[in-house]
Biopython code that builds the backbone (N, CA, C, O; Angstrom):
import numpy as np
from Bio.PDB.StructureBuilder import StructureBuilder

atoms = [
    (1, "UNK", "N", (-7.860, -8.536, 18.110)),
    (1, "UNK", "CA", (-8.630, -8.057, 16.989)),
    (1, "UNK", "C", (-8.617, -9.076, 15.853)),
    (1, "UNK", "O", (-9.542, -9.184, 15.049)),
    (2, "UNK", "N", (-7.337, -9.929, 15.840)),
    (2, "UNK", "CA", (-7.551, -11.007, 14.396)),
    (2, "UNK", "C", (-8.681, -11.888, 14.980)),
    (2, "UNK", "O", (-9.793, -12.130, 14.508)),
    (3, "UNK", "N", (-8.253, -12.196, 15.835)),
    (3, "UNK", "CA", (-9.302, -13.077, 16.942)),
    (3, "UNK", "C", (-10.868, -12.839, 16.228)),
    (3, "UNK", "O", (-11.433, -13.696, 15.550)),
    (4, "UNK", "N", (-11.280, -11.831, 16.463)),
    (4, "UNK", "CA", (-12.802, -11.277, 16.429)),
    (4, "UNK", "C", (-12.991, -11.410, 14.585)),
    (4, "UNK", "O", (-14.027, -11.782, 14.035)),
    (5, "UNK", "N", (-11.662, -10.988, 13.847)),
    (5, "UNK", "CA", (-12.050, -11.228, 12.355)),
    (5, "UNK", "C", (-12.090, -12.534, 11.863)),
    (5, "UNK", "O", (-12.700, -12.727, 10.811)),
    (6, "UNK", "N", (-11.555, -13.449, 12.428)),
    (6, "UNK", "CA", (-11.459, -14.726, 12.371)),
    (6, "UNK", "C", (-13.069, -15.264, 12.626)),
    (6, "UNK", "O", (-13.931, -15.484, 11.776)),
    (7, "UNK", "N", (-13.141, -15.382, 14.010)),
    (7, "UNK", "CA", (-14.277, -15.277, 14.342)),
    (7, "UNK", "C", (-15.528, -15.064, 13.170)),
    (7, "UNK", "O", (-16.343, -15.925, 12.839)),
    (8, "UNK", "N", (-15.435, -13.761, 12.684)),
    (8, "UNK", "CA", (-16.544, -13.595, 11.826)),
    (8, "UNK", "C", (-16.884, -14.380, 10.761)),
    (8, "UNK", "O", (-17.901, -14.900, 10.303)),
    (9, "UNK", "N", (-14.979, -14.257, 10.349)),
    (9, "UNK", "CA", (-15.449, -15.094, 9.254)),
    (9, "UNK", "C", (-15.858, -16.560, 8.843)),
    (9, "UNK", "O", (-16.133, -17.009, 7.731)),
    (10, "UNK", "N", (-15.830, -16.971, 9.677)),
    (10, "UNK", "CA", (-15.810, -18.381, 10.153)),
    (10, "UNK", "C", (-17.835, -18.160, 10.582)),
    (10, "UNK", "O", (-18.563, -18.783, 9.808)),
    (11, "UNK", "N", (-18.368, -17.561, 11.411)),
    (11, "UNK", "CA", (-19.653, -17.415, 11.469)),
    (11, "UNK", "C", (-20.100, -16.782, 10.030)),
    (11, "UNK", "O", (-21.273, -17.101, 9.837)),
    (12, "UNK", "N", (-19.632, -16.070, 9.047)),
    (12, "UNK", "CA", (-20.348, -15.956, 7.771)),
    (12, "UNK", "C", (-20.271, -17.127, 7.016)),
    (12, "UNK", "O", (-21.234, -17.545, 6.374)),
    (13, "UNK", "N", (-19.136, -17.708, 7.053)),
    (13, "UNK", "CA", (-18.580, -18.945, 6.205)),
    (13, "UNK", "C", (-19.841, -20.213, 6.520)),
    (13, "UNK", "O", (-20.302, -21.038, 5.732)),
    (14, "UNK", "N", (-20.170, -19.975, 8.022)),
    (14, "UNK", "CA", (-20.948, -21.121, 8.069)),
    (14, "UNK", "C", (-22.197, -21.024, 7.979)),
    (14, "UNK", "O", (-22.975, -21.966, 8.131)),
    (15, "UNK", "N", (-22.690, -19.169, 7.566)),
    (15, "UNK", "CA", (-24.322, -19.023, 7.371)),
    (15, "UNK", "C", (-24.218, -19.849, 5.573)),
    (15, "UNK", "O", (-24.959, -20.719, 5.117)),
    (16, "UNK", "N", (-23.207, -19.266, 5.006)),
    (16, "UNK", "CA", (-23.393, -19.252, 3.552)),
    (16, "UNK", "C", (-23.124, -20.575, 3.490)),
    (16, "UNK", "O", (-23.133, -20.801, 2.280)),
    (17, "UNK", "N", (-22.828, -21.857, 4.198)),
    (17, "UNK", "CA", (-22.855, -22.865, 4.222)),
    (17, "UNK", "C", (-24.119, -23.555, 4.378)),
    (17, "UNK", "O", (-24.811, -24.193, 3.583)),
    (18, "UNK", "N", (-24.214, -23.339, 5.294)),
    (18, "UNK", "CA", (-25.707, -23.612, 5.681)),
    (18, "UNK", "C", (-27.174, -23.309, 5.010)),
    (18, "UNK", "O", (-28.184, -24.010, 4.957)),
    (19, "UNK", "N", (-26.869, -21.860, 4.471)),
    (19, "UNK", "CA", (-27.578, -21.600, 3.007)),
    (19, "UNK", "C", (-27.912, -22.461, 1.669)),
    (19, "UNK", "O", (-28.857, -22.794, 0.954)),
    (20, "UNK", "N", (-25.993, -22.651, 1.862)),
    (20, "UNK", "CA", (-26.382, -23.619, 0.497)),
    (20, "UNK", "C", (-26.565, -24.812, 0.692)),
    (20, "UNK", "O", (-26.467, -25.359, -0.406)),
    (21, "UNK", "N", (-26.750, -25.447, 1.363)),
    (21, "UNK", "CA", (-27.118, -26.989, 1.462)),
    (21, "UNK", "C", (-28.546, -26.801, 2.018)),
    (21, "UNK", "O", (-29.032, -27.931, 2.072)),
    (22, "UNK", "N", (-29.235, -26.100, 2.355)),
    (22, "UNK", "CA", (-30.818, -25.476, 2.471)),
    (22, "UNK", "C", (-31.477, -25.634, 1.320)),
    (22, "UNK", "O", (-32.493, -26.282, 1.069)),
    (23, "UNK", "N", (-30.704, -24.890, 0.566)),
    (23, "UNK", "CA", (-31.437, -24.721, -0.819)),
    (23, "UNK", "C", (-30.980, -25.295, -1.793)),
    (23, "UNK", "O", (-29.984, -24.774, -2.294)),
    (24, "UNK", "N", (-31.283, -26.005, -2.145)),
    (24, "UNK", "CA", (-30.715, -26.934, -3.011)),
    (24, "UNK", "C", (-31.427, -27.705, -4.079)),
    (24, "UNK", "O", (-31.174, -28.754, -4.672)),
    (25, "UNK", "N", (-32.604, -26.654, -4.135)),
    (25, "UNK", "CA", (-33.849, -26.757, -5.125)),
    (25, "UNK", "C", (-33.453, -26.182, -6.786)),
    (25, "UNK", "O", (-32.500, -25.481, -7.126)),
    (26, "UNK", "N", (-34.230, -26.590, -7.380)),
    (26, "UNK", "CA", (-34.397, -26.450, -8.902)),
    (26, "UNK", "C", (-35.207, -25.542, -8.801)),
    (26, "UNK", "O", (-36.293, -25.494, -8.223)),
    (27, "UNK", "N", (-34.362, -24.423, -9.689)),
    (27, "UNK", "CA", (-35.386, -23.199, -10.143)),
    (27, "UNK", "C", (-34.847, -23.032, -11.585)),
    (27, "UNK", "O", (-33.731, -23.318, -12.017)),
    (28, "UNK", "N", (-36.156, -22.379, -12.365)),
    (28, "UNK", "CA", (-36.203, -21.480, -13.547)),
    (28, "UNK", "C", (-35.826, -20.720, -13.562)),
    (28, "UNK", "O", (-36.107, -20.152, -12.507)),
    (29, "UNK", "N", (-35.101, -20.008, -14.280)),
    (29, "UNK", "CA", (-34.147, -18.889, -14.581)),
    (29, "UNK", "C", (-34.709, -18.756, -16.066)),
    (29, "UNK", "O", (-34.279, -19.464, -16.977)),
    (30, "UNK", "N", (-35.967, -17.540, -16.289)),
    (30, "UNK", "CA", (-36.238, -17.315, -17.631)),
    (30, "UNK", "C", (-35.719, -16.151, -17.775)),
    (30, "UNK", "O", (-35.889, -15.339, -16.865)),
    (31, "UNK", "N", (-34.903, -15.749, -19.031)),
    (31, "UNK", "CA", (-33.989, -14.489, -19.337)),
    (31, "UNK", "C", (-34.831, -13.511, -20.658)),
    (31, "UNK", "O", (-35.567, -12.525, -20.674)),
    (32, "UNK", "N", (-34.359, -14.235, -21.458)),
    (32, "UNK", "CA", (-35.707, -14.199, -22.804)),
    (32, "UNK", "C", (-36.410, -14.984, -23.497)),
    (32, "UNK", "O", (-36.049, -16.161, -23.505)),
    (33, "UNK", "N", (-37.727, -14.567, -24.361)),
    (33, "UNK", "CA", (-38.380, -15.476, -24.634)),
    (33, "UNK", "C", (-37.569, -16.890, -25.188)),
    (33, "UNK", "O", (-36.604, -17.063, -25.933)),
    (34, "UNK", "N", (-38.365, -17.689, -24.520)),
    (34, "UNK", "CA", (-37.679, -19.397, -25.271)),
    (34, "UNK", "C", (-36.443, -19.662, -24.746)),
    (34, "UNK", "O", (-35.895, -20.763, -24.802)),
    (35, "UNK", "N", (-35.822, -18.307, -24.044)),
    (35, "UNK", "CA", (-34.516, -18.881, -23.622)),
    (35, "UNK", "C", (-34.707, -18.943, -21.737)),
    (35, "UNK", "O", (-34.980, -17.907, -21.129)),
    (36, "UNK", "N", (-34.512, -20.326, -20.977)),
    (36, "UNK", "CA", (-34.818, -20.699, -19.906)),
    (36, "UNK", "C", (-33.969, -21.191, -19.734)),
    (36, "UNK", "O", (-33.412, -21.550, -20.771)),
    (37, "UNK", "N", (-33.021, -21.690, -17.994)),
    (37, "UNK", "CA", (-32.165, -22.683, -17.851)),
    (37, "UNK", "C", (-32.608, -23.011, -16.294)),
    (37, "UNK", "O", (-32.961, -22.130, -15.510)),
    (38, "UNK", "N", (-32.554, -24.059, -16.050)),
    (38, "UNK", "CA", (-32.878, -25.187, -14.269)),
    (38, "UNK", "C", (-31.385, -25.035, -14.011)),
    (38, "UNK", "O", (-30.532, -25.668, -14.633)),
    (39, "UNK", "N", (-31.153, -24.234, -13.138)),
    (39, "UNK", "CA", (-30.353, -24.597, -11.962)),
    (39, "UNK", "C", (-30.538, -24.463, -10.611)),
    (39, "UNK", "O", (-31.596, -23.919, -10.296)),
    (40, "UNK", "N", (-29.528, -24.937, -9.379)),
    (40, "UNK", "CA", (-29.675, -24.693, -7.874)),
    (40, "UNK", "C", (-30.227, -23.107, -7.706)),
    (40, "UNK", "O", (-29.721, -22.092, -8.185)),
    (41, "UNK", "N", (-31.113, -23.199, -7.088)),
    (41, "UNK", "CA", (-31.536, -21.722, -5.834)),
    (41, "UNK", "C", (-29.881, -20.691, -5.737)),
    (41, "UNK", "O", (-29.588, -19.532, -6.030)),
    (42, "UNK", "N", (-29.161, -21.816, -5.195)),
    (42, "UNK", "CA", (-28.231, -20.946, -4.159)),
    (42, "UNK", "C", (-27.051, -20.614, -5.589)),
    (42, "UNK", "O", (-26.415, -19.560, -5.615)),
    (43, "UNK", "N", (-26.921, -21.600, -6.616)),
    (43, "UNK", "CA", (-26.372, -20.691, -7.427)),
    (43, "UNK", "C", (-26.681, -19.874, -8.619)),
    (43, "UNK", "O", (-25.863, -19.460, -9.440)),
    (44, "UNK", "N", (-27.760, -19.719, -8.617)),
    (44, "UNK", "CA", (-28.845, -18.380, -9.307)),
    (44, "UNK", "C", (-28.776, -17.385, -7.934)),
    (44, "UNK", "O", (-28.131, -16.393, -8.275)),
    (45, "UNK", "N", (-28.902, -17.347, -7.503)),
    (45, "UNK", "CA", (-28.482, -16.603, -6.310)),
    (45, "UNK", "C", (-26.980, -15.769, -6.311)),
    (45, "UNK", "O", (-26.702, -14.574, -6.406)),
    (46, "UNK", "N", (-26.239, -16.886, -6.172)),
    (46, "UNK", "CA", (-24.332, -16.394, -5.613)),
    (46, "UNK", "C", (-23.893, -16.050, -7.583)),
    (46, "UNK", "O", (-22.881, -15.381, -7.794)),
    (47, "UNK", "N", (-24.545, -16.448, -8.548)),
    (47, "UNK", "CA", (-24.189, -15.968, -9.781)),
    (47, "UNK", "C", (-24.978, -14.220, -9.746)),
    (47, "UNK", "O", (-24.354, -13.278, -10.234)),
    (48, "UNK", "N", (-26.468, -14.003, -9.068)),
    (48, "UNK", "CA", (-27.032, -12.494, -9.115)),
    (48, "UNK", "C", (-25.959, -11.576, -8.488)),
    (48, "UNK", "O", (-25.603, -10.447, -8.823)),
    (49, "UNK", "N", (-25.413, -12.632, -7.163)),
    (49, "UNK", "CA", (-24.436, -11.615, -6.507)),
    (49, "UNK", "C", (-23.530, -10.676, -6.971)),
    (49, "UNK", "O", (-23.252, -9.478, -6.916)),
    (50, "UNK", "N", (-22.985, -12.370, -7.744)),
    (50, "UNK", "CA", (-21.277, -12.148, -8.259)),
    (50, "UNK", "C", (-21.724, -11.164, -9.335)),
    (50, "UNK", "O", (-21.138, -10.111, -9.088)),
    (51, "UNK", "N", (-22.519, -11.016, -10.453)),
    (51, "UNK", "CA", (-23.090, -10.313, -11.021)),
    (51, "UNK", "C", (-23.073, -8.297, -10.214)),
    (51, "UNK", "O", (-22.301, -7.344, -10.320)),
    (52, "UNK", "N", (-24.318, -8.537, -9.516)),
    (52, "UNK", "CA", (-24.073, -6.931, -8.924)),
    (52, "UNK", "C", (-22.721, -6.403, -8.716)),
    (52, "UNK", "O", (-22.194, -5.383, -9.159)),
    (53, "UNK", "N", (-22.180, -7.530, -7.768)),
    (53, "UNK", "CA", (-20.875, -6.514, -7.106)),
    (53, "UNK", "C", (-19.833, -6.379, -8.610)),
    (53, "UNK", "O", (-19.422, -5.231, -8.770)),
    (54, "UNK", "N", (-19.494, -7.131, -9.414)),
    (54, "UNK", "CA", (-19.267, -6.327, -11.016)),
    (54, "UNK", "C", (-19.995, -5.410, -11.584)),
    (54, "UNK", "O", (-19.521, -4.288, -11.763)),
    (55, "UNK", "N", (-20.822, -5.613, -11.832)),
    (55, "UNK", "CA", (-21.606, -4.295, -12.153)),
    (55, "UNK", "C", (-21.624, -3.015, -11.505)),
    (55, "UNK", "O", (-21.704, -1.929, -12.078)),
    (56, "UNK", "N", (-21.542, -3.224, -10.221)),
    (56, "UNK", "CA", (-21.280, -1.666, -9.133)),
    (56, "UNK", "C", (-19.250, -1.344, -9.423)),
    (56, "UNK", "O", (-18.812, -0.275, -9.847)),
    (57, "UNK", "N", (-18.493, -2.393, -9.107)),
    (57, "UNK", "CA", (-17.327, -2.160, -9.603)),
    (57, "UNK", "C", (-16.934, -1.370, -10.445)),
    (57, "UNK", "O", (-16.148, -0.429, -10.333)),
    (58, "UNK", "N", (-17.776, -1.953, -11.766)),
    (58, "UNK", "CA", (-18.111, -1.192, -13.001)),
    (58, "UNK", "C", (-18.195, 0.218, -13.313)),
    (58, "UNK", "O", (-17.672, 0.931, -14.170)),
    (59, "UNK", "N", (-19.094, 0.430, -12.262)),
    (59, "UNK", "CA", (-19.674, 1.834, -12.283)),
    (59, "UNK", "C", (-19.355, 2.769, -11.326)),
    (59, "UNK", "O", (-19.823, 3.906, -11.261)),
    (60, "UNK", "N", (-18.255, 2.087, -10.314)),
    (60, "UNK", "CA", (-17.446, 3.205, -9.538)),
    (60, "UNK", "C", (-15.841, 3.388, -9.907)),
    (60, "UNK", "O", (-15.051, 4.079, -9.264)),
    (61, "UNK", "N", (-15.488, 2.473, -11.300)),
    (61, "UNK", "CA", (-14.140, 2.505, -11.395)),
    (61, "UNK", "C", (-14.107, 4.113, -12.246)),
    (61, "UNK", "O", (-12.954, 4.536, -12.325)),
    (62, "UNK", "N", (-14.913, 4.825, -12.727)),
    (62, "UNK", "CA", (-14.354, 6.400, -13.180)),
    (62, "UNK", "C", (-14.021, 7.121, -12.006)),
    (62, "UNK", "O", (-13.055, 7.873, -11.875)),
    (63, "UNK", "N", (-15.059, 6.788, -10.988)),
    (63, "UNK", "CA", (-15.015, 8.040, -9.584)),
    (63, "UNK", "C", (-13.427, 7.433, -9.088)),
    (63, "UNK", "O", (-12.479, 8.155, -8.781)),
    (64, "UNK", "N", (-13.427, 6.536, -9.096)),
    (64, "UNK", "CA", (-11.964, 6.229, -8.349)),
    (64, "UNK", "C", (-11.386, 6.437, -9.306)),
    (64, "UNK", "O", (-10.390, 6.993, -8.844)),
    (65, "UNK", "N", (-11.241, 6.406, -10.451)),
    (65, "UNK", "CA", (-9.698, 6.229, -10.982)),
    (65, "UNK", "C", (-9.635, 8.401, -11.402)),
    (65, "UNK", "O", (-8.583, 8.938, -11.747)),
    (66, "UNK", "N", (-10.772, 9.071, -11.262)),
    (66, "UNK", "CA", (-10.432, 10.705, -10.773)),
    (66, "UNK", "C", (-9.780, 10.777, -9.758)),
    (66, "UNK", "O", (-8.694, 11.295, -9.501)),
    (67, "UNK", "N", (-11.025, 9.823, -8.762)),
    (67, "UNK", "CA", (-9.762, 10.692, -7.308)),
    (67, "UNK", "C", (-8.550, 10.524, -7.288)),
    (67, "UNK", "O", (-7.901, 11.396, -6.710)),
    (68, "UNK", "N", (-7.679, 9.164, -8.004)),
    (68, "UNK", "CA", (-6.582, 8.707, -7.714)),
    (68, "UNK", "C", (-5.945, 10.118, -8.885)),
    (68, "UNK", "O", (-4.866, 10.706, -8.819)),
    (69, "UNK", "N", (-6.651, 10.240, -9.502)),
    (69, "UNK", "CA", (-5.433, 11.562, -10.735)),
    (69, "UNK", "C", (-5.679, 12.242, -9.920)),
    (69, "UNK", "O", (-4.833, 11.875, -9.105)),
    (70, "UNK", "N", (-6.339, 13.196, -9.331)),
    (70, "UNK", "CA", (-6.504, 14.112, -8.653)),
    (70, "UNK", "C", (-5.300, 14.180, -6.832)),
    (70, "UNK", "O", (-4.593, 15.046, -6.315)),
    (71, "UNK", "N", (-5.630, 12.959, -6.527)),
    (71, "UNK", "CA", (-4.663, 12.758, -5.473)),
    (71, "UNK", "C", (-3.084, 12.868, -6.386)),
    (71, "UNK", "O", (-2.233, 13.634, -5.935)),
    (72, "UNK", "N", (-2.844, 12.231, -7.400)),
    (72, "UNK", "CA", (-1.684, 12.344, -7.609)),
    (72, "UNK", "C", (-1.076, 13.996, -8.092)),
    (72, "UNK", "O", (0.078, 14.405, -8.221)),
    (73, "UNK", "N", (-1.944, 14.442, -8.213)),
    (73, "UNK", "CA", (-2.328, 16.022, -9.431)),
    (73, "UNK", "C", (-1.399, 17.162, -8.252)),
    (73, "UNK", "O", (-0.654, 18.099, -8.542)),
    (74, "UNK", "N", (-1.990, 16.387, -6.243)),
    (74, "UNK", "CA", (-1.982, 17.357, -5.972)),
    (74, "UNK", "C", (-0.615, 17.199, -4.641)),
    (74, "UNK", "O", (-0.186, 17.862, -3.697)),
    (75, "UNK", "N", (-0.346, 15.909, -5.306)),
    (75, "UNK", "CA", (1.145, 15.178, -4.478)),
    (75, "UNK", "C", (1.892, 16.078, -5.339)),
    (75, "UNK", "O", (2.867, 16.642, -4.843)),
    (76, "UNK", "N", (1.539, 16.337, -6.746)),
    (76, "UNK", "CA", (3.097, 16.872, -7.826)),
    (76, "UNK", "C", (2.845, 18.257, -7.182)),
    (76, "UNK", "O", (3.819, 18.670, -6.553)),
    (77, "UNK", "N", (1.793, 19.047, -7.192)),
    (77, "UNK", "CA", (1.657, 20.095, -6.666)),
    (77, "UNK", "C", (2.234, 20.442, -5.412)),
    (77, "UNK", "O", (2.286, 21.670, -5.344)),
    (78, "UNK", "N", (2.580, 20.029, -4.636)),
    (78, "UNK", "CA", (3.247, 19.858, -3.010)),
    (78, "UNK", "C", (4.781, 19.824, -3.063)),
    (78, "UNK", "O", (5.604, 20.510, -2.457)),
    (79, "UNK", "N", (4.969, 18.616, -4.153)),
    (79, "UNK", "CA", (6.260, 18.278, -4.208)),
    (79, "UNK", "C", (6.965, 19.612, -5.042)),
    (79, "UNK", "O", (8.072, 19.982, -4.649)),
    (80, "UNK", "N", (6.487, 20.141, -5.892)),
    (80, "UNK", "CA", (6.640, 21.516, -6.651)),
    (80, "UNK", "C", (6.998, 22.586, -5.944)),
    (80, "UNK", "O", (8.034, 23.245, -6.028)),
    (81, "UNK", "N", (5.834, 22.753, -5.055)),
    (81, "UNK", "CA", (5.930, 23.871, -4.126)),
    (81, "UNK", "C", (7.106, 23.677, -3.080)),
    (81, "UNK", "O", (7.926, 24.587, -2.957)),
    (82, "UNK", "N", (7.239, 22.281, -2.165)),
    (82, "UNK", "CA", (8.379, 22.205, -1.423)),
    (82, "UNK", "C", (9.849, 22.328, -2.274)),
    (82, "UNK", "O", (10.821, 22.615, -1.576)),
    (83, "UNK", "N", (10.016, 22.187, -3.316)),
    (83, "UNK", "CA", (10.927, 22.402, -3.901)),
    (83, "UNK", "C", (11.562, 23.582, -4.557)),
    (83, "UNK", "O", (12.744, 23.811, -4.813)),
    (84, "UNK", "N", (10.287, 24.392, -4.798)),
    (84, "UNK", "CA", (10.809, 26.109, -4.546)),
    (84, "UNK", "C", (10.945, 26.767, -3.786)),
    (84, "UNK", "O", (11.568, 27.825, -3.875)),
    (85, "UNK", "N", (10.108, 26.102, -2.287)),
    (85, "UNK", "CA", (10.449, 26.589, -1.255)),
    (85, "UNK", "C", (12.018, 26.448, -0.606)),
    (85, "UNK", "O", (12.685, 27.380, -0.158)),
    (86, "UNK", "N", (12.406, 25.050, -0.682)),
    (86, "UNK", "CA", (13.817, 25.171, -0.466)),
    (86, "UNK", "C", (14.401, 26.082, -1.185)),
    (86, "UNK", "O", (15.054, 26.911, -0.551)),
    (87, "UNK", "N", (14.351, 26.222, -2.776)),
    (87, "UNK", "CA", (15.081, 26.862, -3.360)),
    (87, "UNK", "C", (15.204, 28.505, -3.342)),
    (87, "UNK", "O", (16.008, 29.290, -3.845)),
    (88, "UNK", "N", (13.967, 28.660, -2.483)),
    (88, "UNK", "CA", (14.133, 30.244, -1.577)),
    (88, "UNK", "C", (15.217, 30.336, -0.882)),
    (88, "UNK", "O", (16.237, 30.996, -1.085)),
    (89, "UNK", "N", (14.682, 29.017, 0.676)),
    (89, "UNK", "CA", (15.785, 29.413, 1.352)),
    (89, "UNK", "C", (17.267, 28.936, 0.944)),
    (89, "UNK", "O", (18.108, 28.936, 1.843)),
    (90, "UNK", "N", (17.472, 28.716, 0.246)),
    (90, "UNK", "CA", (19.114, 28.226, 0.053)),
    (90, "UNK", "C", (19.462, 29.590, -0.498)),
    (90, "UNK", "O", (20.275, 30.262, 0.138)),
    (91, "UNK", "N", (18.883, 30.127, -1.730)),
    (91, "UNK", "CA", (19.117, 31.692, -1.754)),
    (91, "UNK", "C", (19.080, 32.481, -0.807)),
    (91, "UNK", "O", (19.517, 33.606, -1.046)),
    (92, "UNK", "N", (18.631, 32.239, 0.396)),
    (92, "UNK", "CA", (18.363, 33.577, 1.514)),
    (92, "UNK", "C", (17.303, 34.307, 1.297)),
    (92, "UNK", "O", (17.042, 35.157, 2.149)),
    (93, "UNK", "N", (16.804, 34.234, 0.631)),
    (93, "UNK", "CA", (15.594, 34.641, 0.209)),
    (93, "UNK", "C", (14.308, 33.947, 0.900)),
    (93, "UNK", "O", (13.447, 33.388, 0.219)),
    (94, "UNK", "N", (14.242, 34.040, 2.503)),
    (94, "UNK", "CA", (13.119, 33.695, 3.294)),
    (94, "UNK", "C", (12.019, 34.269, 3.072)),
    (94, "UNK", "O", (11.724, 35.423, 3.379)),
    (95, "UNK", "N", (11.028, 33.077, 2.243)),
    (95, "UNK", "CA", (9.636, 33.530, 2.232)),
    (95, "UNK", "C", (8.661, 33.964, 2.791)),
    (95, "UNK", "O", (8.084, 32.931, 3.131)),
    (96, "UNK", "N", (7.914, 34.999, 3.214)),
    (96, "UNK", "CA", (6.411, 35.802, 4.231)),
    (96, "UNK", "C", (5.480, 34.956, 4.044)),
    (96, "UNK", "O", (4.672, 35.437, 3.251)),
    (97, "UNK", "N", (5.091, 33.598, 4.488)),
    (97, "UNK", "CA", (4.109, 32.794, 4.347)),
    (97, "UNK", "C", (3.045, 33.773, 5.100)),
    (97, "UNK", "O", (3.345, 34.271, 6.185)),
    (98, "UNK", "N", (1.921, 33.998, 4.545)),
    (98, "UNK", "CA", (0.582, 34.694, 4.743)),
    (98, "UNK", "C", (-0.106, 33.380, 4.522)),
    (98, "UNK", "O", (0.070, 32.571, 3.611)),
    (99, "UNK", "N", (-1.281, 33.318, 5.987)),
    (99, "UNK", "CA", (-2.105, 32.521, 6.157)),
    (99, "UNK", "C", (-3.174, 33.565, 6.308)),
    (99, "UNK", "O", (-3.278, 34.519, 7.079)),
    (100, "UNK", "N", (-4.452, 32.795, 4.699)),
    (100, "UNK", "CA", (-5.622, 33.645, 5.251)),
    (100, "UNK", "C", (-6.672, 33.148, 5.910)),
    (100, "UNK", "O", (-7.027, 31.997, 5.657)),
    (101, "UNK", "N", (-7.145, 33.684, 6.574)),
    (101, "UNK", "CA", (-8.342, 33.061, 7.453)),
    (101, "UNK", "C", (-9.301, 32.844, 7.260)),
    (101, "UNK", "O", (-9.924, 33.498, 6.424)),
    (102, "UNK", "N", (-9.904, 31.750, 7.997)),
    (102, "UNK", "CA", (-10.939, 30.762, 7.171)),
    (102, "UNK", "C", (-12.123, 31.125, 7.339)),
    (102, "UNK", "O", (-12.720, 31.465, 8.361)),
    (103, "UNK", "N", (-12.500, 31.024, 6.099)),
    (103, "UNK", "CA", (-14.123, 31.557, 6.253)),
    (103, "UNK", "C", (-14.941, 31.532, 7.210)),
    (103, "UNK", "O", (-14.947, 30.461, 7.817)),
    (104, "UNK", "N", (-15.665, 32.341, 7.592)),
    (104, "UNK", "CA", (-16.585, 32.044, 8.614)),
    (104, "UNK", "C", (-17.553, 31.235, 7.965)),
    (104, "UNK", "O", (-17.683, 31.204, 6.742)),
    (105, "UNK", "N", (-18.349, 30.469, 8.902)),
    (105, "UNK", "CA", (-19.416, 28.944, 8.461)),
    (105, "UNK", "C", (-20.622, 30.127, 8.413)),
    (105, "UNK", "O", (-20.340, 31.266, 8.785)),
    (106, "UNK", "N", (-22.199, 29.747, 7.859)),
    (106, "UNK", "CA", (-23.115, 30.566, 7.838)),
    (106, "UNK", "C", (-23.651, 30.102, 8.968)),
    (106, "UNK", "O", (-23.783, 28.879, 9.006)),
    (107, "UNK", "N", (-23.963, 30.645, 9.799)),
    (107, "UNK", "CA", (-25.099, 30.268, 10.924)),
    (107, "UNK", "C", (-26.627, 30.483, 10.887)),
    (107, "UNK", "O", (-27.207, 31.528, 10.591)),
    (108, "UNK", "N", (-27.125, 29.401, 11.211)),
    (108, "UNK", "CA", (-28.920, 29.850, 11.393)),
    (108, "UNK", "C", (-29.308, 28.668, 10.138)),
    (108, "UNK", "O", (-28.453, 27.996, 9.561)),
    (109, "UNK", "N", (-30.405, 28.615, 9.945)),
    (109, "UNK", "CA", (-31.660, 27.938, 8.825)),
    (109, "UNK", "C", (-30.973, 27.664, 7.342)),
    (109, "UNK", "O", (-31.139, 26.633, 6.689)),
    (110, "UNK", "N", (-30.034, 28.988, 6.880)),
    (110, "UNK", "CA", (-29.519, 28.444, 5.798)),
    (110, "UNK", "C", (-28.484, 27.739, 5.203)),
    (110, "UNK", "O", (-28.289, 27.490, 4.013)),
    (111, "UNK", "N", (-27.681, 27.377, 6.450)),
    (111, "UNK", "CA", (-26.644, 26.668, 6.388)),
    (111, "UNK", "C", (-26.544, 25.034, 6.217)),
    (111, "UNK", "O", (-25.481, 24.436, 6.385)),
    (112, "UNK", "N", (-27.617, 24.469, 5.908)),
    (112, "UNK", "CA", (-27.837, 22.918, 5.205)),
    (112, "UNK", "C", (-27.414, 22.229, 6.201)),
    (112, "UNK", "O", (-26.315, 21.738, 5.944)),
    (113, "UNK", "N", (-27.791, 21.977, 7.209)),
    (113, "UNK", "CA", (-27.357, 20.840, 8.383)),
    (113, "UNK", "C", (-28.407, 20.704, 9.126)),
    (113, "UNK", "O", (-28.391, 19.928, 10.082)),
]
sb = StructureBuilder()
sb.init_structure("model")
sb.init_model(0)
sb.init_chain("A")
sb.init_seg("    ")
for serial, (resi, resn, name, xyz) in enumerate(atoms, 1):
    if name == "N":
        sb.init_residue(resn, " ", resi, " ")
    sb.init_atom(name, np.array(xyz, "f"), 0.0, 1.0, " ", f" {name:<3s}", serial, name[0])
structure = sb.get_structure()
């Protein structure tokens, strides 16, 4: 399996190689009026990239940094509960765990699938 990742990367390494010595033209880059700059194709290009994937970073670091409180929210919650649970049984006081049963799914047209 390193084999095959190796592999890849070594065949991406050499498209984006091959890319950039392709292009290796002068382009315009106009941003706002009067303001213009000439650089390479391929790095107006790998600068749009580097650009997006910050910008998406950007804009998924709230959703992740919830789930991570939420994952931690519900580790303390576990660790809480196993810890009163021991503290049942060391009293003798064996807990009636009741499991309720799981909803039935809707069947037919209105069930969104």
């Amino acid at each position: 399996m390193k084999i095959l990742a190796w592999v890849v990367r070594l065949a991406l390494f050499l498209v984006v190689l091959t890319f950039s010595i392709r292009n290796t033209d002068l382009v315009t880059v106009k941003w706002l009026p009067g303001l213009e700059i000439q650089v390479q194709l391929v790095v107006a290009l790998l600068l749009a990239l580097l650009l997006g994937a910050v910008f998406a970073w950007i804009s998924l670091l709230p959703s992740w940094l919830k789930a991570k409180r939420a994952a931690s929210v519900a580790t303390k919650n576990a660790e809480r509960l196993e810890r009163e649970l021991n503290q049942l049984k060391a009293q003798g006081n064996t807990p009636v765990i009741v499991e309720e049963p799981m909803p039935a799914l809707p069947i037919g047209p209105s069930h969104g699938i």
